[in-house]
mmCIF file of the C-alpha atoms, coordinates in Angstrom:
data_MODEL
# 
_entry.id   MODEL 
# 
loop_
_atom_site.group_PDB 
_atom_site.id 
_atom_site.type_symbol 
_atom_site.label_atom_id 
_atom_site.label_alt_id 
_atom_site.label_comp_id 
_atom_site.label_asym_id 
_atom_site.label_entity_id 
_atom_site.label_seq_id 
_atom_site.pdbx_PDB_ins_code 
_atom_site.Cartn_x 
_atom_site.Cartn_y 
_atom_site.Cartn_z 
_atom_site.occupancy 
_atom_site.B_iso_or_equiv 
_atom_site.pdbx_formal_charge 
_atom_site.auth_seq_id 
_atom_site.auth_comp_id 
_atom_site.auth_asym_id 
_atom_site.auth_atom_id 
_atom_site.pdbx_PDB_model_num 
ATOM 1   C CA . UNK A 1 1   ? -84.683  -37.558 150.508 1.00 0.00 ? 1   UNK A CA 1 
ATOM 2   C CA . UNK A 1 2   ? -81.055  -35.473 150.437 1.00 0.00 ? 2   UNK A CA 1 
ATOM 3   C CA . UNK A 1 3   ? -78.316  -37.881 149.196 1.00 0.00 ? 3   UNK A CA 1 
ATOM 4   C CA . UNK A 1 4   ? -76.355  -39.307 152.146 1.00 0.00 ? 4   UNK A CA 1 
ATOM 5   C CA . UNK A 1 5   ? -73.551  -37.422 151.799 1.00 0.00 ? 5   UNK A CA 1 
ATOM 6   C CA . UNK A 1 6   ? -75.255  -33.866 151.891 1.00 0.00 ? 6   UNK A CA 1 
ATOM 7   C CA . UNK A 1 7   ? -77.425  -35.652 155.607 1.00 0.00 ? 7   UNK A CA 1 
ATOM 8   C CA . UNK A 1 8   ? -75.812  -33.990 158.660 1.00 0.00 ? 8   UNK A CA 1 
ATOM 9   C CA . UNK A 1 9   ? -73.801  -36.736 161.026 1.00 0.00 ? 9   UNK A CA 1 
ATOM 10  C CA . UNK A 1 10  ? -74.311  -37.623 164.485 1.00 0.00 ? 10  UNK A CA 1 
ATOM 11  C CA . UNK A 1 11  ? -71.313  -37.677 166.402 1.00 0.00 ? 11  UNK A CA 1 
ATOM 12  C CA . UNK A 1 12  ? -71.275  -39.630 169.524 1.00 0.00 ? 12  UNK A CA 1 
ATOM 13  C CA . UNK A 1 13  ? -68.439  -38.627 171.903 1.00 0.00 ? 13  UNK A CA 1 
ATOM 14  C CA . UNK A 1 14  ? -69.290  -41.204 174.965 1.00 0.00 ? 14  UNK A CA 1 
ATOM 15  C CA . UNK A 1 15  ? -69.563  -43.811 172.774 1.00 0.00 ? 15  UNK A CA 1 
ATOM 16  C CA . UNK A 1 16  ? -66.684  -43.433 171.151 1.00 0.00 ? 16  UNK A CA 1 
ATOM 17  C CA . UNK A 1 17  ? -64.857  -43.194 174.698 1.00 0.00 ? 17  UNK A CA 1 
ATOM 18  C CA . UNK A 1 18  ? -67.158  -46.259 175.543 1.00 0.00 ? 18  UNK A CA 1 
ATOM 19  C CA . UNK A 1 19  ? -65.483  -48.369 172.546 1.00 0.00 ? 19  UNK A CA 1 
ATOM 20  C CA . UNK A 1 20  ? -61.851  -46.888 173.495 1.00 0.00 ? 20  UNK A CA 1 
ATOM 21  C CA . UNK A 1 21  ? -62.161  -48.166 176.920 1.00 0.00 ? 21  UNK A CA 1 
ATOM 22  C CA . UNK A 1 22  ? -63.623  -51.459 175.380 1.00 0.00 ? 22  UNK A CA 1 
ATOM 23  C CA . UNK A 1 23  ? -61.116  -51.631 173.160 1.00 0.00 ? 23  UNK A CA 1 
ATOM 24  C CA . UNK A 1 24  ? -58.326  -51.503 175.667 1.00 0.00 ? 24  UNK A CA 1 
ATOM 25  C CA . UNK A 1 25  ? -59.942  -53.791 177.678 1.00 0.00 ? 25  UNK A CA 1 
ATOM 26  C CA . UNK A 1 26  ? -59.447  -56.749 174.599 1.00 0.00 ? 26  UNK A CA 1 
ATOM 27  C CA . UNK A 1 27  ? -62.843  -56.339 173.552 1.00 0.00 ? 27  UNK A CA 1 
ATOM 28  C CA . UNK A 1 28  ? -63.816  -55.263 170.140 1.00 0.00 ? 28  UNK A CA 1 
ATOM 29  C CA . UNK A 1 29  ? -68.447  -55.124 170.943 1.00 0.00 ? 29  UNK A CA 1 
ATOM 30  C CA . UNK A 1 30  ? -69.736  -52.326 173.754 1.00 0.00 ? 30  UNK A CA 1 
ATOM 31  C CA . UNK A 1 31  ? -73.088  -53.443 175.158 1.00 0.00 ? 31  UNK A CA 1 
ATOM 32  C CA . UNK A 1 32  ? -75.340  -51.197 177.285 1.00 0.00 ? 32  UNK A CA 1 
ATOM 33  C CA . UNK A 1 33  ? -79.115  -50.368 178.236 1.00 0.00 ? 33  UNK A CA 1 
ATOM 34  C CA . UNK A 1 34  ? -80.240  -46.847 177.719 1.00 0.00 ? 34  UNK A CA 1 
ATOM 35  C CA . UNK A 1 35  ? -83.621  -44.663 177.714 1.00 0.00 ? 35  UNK A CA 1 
ATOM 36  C CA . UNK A 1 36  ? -85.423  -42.204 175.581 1.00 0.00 ? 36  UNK A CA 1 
ATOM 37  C CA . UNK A 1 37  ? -88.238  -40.300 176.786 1.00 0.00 ? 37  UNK A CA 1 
ATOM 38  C CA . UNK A 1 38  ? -90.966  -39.780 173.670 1.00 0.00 ? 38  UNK A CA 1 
ATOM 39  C CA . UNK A 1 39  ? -94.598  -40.134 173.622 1.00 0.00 ? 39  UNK A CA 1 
ATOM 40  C CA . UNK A 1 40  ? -95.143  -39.059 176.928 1.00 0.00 ? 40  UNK A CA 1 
ATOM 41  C CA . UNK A 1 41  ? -93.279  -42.074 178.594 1.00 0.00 ? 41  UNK A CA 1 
ATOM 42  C CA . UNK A 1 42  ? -89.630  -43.405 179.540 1.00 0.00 ? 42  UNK A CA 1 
ATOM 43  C CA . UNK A 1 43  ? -88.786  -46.495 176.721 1.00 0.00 ? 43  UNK A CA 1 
ATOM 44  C CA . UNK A 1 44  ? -85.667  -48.301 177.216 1.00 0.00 ? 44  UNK A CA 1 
ATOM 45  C CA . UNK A 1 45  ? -83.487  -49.916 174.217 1.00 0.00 ? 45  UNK A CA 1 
ATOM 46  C CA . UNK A 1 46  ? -80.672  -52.292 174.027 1.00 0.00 ? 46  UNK A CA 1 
ATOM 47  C CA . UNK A 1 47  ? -77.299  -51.334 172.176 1.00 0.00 ? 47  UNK A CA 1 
ATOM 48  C CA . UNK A 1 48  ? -74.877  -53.059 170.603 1.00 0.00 ? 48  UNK A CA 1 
ATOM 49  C CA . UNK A 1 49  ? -71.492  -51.820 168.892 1.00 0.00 ? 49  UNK A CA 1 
ATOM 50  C CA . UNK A 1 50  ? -69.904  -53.933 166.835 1.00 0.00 ? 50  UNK A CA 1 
ATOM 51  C CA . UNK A 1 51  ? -66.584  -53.029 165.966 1.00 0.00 ? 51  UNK A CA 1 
ATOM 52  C CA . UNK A 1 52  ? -64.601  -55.876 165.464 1.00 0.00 ? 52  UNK A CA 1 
ATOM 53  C CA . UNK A 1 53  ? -62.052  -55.252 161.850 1.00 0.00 ? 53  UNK A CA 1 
ATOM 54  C CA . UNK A 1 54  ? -62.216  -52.562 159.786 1.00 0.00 ? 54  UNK A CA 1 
ATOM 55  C CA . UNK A 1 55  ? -64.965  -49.728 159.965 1.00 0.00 ? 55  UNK A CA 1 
ATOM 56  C CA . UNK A 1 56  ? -67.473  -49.036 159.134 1.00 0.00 ? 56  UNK A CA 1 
ATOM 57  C CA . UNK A 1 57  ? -68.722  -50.830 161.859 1.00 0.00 ? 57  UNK A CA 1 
ATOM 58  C CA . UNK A 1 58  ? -72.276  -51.347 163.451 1.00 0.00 ? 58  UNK A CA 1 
ATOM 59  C CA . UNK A 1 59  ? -74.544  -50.380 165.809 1.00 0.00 ? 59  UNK A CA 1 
ATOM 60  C CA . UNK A 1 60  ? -78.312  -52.078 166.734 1.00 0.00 ? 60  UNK A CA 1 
ATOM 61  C CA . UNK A 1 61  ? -80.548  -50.132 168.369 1.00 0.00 ? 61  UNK A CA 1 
ATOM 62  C CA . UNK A 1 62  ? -83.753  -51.862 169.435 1.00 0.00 ? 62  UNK A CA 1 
ATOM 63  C CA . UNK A 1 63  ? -86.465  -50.746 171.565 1.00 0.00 ? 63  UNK A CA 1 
ATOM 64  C CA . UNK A 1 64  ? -87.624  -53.289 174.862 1.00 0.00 ? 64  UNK A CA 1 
ATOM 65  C CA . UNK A 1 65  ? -91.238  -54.149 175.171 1.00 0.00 ? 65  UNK A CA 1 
ATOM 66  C CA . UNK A 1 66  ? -93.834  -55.126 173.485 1.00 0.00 ? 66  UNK A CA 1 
ATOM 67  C CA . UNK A 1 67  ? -93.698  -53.166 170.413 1.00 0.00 ? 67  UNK A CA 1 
ATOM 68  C CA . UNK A 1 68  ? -90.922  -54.720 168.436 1.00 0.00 ? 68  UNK A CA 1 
ATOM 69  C CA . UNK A 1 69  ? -88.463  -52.142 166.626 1.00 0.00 ? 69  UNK A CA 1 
ATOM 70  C CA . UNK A 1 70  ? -84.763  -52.487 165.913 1.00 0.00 ? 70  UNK A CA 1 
ATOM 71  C CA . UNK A 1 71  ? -82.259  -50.496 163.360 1.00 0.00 ? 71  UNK A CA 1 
ATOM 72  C CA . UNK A 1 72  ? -78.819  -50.731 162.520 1.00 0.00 ? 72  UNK A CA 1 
ATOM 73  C CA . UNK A 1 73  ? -76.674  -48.132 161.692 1.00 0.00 ? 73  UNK A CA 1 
ATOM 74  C CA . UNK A 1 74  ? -73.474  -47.612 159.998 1.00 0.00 ? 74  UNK A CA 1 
ATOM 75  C CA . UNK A 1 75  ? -70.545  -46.450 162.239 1.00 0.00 ? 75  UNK A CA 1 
ATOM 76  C CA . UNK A 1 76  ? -68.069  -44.439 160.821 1.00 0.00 ? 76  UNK A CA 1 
ATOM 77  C CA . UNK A 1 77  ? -65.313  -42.061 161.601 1.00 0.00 ? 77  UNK A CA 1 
ATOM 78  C CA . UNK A 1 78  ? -64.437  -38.654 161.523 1.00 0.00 ? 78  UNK A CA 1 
ATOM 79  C CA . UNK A 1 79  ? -61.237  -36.438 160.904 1.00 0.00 ? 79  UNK A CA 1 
ATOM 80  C CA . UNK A 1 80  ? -60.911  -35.942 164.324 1.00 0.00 ? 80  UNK A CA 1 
ATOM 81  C CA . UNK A 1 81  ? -61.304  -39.895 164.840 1.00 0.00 ? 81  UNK A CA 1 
ATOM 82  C CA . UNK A 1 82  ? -64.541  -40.135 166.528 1.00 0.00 ? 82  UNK A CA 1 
ATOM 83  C CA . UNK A 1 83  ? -67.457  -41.951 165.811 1.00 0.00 ? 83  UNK A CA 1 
ATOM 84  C CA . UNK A 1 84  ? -70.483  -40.665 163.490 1.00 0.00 ? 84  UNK A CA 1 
ATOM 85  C CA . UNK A 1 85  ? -73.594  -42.308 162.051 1.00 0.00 ? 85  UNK A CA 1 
ATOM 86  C CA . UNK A 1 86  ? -76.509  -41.341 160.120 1.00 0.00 ? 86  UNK A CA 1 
ATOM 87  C CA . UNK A 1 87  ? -79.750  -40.486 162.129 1.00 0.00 ? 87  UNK A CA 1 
ATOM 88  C CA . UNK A 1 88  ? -81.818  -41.305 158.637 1.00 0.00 ? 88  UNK A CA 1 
ATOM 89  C CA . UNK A 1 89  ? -83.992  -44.654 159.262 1.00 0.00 ? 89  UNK A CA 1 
ATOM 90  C CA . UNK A 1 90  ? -85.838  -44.792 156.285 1.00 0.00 ? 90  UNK A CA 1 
ATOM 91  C CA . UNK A 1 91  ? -88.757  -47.355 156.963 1.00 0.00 ? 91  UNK A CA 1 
ATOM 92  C CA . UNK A 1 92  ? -87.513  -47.496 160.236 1.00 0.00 ? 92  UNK A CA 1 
ATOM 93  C CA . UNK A 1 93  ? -88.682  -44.226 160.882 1.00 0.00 ? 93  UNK A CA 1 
ATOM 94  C CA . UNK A 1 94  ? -92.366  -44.607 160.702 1.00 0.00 ? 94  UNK A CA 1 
ATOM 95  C CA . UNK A 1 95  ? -92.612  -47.926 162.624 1.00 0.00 ? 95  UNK A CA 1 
ATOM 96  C CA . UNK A 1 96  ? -90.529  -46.175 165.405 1.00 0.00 ? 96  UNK A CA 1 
ATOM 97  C CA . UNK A 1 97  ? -92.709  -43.387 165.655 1.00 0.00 ? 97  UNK A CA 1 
ATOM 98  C CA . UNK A 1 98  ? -95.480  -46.023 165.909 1.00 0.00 ? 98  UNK A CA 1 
ATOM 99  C CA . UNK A 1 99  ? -93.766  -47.780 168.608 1.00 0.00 ? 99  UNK A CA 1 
ATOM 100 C CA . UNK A 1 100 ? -93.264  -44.519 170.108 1.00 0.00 ? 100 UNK A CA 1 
ATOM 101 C CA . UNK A 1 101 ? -96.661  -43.641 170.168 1.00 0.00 ? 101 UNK A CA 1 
ATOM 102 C CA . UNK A 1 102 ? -95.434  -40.273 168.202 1.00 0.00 ? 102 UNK A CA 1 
ATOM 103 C CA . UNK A 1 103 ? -97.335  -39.125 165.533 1.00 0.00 ? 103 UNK A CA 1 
ATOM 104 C CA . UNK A 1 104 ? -100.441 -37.419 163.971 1.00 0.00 ? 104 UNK A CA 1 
ATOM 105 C CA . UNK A 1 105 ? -100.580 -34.426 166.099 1.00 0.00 ? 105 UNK A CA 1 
ATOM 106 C CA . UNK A 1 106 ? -99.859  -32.459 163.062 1.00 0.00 ? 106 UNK A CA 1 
ATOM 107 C CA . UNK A 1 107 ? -96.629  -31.007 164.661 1.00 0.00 ? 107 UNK A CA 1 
ATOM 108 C CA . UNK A 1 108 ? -93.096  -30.753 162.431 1.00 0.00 ? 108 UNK A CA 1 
ATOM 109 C CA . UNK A 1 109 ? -91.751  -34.565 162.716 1.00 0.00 ? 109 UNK A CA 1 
ATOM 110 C CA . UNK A 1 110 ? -89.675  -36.250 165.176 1.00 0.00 ? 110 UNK A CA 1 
ATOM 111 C CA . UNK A 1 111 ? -86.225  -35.223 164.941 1.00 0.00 ? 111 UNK A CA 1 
ATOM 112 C CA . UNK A 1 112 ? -84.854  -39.065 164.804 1.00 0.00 ? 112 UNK A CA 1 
ATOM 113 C CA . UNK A 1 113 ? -81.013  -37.986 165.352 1.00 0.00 ? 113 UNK A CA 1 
ATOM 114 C CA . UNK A 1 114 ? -82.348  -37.926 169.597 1.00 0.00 ? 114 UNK A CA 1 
ATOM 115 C CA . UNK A 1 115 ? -82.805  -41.553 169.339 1.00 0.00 ? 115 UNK A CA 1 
ATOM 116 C CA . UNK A 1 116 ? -79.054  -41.443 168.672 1.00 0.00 ? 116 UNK A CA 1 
ATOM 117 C CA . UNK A 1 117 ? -77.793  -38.960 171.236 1.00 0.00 ? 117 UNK A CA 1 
ATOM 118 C CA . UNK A 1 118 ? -79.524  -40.967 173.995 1.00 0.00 ? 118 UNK A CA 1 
ATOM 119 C CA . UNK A 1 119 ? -78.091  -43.446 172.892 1.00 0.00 ? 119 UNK A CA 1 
ATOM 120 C CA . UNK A 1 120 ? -74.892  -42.167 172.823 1.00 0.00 ? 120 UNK A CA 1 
ATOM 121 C CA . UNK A 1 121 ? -75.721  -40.355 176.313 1.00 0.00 ? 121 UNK A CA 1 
ATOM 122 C CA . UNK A 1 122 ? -76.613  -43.834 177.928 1.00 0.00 ? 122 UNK A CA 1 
ATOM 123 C CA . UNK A 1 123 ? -73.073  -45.081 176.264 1.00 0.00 ? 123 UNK A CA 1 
ATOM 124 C CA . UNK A 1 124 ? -70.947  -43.352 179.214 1.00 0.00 ? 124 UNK A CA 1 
ATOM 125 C CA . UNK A 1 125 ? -72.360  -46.332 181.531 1.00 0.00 ? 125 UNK A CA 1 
ATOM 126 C CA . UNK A 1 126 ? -71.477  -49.034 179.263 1.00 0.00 ? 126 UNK A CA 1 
ATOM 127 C CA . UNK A 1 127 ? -68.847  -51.617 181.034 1.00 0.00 ? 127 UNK A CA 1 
ATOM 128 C CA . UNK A 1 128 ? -65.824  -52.731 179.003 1.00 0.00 ? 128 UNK A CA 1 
ATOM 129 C CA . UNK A 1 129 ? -66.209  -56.088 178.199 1.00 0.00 ? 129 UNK A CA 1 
ATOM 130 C CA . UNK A 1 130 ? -63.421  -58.117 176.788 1.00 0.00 ? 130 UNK A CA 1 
ATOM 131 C CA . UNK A 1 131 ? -65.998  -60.901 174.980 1.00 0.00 ? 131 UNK A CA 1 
ATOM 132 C CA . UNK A 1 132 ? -69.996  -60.462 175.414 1.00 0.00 ? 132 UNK A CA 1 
ATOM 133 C CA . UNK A 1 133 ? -71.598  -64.191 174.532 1.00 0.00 ? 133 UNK A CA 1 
ATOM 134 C CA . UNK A 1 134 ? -74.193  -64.787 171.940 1.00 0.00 ? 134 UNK A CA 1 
ATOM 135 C CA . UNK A 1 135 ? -76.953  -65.430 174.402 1.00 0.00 ? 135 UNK A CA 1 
ATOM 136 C CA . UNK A 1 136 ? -76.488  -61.726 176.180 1.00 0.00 ? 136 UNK A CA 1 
ATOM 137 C CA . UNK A 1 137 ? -76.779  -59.925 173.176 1.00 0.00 ? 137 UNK A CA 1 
ATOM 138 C CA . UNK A 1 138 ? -79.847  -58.410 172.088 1.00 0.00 ? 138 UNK A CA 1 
ATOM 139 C CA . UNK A 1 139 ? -82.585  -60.925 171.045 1.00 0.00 ? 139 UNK A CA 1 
ATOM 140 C CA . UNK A 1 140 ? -82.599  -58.565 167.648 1.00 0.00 ? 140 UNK A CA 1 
ATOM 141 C CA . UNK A 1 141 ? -79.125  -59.053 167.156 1.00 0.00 ? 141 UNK A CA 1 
ATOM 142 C CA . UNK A 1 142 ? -79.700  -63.000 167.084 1.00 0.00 ? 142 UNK A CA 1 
ATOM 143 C CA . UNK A 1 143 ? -82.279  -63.067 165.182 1.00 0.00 ? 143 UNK A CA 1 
ATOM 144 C CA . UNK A 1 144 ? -83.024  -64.072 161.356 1.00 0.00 ? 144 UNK A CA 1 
ATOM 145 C CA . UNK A 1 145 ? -79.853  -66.404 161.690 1.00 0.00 ? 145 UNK A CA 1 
ATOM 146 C CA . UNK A 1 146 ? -79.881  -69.901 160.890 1.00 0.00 ? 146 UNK A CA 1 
ATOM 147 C CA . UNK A 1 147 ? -80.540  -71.989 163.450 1.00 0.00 ? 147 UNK A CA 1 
ATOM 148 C CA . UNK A 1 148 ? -81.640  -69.465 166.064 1.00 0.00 ? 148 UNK A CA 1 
ATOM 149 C CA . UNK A 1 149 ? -81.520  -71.616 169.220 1.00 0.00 ? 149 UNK A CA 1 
ATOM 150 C CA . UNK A 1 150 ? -78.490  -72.662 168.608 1.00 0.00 ? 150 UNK A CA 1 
ATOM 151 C CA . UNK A 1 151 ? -76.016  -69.622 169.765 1.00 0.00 ? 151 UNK A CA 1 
ATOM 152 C CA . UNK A 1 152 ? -73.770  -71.420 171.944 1.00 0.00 ? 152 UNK A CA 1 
ATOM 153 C CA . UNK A 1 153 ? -70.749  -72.029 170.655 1.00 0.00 ? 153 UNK A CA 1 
ATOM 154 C CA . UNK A 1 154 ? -69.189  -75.523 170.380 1.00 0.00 ? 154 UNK A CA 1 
ATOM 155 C CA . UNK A 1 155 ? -66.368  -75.570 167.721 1.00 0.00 ? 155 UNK A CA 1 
ATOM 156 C CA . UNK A 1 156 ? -64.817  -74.939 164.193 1.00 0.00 ? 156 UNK A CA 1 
ATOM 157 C CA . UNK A 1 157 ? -65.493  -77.127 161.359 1.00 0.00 ? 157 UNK A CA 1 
ATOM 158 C CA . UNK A 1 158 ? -62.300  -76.639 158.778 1.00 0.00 ? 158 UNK A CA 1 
ATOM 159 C CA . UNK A 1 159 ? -62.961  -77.688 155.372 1.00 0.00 ? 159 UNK A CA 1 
ATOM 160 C CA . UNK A 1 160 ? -60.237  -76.948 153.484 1.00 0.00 ? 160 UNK A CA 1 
ATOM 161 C CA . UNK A 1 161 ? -59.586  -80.988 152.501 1.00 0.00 ? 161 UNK A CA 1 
ATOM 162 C CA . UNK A 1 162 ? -62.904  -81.701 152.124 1.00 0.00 ? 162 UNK A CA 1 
ATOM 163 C CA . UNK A 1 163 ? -63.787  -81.427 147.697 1.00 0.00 ? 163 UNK A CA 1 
ATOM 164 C CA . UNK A 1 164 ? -67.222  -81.224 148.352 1.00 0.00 ? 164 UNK A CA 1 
ATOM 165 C CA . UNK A 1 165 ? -67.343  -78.221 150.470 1.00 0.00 ? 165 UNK A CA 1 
ATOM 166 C CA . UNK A 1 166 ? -66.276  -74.419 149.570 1.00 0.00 ? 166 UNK A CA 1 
ATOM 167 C CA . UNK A 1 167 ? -65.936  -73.238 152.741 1.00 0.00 ? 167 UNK A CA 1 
ATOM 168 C CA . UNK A 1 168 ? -68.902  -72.232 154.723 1.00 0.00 ? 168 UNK A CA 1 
ATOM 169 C CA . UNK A 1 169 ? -72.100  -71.753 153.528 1.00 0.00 ? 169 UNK A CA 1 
ATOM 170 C CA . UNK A 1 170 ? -73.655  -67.652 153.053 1.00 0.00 ? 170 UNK A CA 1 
ATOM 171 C CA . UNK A 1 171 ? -75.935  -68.556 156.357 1.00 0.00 ? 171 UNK A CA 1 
ATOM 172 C CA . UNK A 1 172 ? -73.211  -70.327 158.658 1.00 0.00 ? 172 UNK A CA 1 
ATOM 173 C CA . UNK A 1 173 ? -71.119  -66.823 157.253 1.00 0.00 ? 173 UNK A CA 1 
ATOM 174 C CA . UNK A 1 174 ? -74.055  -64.394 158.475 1.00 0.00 ? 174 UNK A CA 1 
ATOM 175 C CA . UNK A 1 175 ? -74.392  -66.452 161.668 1.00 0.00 ? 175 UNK A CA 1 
ATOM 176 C CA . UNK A 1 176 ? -70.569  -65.998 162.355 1.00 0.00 ? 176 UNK A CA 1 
ATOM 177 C CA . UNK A 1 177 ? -70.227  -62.445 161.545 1.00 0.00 ? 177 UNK A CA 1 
ATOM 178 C CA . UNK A 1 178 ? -73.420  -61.199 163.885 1.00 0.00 ? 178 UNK A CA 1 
ATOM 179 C CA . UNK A 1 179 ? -72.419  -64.055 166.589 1.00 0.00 ? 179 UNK A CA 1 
ATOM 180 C CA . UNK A 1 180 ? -68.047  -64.016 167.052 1.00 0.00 ? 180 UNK A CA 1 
ATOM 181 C CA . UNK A 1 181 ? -67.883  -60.750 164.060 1.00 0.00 ? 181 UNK A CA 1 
ATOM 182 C CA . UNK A 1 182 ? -67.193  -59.779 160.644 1.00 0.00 ? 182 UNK A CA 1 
ATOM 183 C CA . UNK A 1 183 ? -63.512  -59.711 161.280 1.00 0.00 ? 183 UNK A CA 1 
ATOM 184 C CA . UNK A 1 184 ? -64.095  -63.696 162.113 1.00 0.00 ? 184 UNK A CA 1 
ATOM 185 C CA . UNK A 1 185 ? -66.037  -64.438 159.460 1.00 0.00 ? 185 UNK A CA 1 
ATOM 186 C CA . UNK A 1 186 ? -63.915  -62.745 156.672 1.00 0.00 ? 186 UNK A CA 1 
ATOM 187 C CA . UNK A 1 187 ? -61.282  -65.183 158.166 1.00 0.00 ? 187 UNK A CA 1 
ATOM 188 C CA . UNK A 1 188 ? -63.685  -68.412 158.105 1.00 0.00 ? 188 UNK A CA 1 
ATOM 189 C CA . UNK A 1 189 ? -64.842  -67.527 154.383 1.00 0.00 ? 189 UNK A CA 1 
ATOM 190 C CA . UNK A 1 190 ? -61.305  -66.876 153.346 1.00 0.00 ? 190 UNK A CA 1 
ATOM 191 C CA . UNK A 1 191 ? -59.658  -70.316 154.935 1.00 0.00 ? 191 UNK A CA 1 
ATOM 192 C CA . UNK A 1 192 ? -62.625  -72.109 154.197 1.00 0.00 ? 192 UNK A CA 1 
ATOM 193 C CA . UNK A 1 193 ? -63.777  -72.767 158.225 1.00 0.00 ? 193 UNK A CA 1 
ATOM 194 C CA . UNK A 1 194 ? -67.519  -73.165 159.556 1.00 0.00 ? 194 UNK A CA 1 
ATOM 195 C CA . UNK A 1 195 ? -68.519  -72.507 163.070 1.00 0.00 ? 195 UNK A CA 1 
ATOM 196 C CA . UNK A 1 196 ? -70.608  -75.139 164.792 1.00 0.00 ? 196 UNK A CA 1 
ATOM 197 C CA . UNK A 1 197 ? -73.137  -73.985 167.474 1.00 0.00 ? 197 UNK A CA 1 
ATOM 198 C CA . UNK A 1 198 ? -75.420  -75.931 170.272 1.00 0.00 ? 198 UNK A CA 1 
ATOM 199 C CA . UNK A 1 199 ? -78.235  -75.618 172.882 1.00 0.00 ? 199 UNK A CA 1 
ATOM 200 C CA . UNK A 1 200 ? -77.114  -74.802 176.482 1.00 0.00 ? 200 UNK A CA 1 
ATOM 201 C CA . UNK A 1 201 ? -78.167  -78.208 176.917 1.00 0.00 ? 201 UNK A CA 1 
ATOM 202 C CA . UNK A 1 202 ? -75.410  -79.810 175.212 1.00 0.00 ? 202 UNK A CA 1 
ATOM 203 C CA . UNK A 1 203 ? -73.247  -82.279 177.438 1.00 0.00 ? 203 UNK A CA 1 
ATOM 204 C CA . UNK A 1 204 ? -69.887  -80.594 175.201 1.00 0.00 ? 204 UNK A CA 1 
ATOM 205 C CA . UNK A 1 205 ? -70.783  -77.278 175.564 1.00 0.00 ? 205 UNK A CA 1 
ATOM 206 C CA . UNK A 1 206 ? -67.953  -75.856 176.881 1.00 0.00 ? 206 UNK A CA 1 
ATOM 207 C CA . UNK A 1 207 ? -67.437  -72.411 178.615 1.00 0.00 ? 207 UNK A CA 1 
ATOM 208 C CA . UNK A 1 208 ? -65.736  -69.650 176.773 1.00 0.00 ? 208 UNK A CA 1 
ATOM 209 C CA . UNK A 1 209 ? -64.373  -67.028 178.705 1.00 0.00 ? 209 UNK A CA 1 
ATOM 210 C CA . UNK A 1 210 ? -62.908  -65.120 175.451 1.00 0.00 ? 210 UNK A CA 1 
ATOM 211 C CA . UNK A 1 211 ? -64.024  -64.798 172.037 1.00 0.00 ? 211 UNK A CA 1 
ATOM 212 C CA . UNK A 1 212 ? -63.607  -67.870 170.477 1.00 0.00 ? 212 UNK A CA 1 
ATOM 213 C CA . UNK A 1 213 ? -61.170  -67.899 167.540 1.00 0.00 ? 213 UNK A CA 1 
ATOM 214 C CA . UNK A 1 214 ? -60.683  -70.010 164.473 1.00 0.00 ? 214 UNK A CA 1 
ATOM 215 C CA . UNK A 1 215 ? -57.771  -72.064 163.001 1.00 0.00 ? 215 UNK A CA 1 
ATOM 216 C CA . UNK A 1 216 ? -54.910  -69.989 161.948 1.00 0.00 ? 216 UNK A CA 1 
ATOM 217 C CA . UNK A 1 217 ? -56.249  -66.761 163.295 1.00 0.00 ? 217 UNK A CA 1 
ATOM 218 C CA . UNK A 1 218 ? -53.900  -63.540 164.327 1.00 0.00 ? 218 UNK A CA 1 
ATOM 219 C CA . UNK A 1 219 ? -55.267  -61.075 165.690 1.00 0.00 ? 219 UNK A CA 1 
ATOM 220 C CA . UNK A 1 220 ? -54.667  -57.914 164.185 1.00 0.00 ? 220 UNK A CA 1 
ATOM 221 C CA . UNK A 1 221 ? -54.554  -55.356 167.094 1.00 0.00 ? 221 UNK A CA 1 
# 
């Protein structure tokens, strides 16, 4: 395997224009449906860009149906301020070309940057979105959290006079940053703040219209 640095980027133009326009709509996540044609049949795949803070940022990519498959990729980039990611998938790679049904024809591999490009081809119909809730995002980009049926949000839990807690705990921060973002949960873990989540069942649930923010939050942009 070449080192990263000496790998060839994929730039991705309409999704870069797709996070611009999201971006300028208040939103910081761009959220779209797009399809590949491999294995001698149409797949569609959910995407998510998260680009909430600093880059690099990240983008899931996972495939719809019955064969599970999902891979994030870093976000970076370039001189000329658009965005770039690495089309190598490591372990990802085989499992997609099983999902795929590609493979074993004995044929030079699967070039894996086109799973990128049609992805960043399906970008130029994403809508700009100023907050996308938990519950539309991809079920991959909910998953392995703690407490996954519970991604409605319901409030903040501050902790900063409370001696037996430091702050929240590594899960509630992983739940945070793929739920509200990393910018969000830098903030919680810094100023010591948990978010609290709940079923769609829950008499409090209340409707959020925005992204909800914590205690003593500015907003950088």
């Amino acid at each position: 395997m070449p080192p990263e640095r000496n790998r060839p980027m994929t730039d991705l133009p309409q999704l870069t224009q797709a996070l611009w326009r999201t971006k300028r709509a208040g939103g910081h996540r761009v959220l779209y449906r797009f399809t590949l044609d491999a294995g001698g049949r149409t797949h569609e795949l959910d995407s998510v860009l998260a680009a909430e803070g600093e880059p690099p940022w990240t983008l899931l990519i996972a495939l719809i149906g019955p064969h599970h498959w999902a891979h994030t990729y870093n976000i970076t980039i370039s001189r000329g301020g658009g965005l770039r990611a690495d089309a190598f998938l490591a372990a990802d790679y085989s499992r997609l070309l099983e999902a795929l049904n590609i493979g074993g024809s004995g044929t030079r591999p699967w070039p894996a940057s086109l799973l990128l490009e049609a992805a960043d081809h399906g970008a130029s119909k994403a809508r700009p979105r100023t907050w996308i809730p938990p519950n539309e995002l991809p079920k991959a980009a909910r998953t392995n959290i703690e407490e996954e049926d519970k991604i409605y949000f319901l409030r903040w839990q501050p902790w900063e006079n409370d001696p037996l807690r430091d702050g929240p705990s590594p899960k509630n921060y992983d739940k945070t940053r793929k739920l509200l973002g990393k910018d969000i949960a830098d903030h919680c873990r810094t100023h010591h703040i948990s978010s609290c989540w709940t079923t769609p069942d829950n008499p409090k649930l209340k409707h959020c219209e925005h992204r909800p923010l914590p205690p003593g939050w500015e907003d950088p942009h």
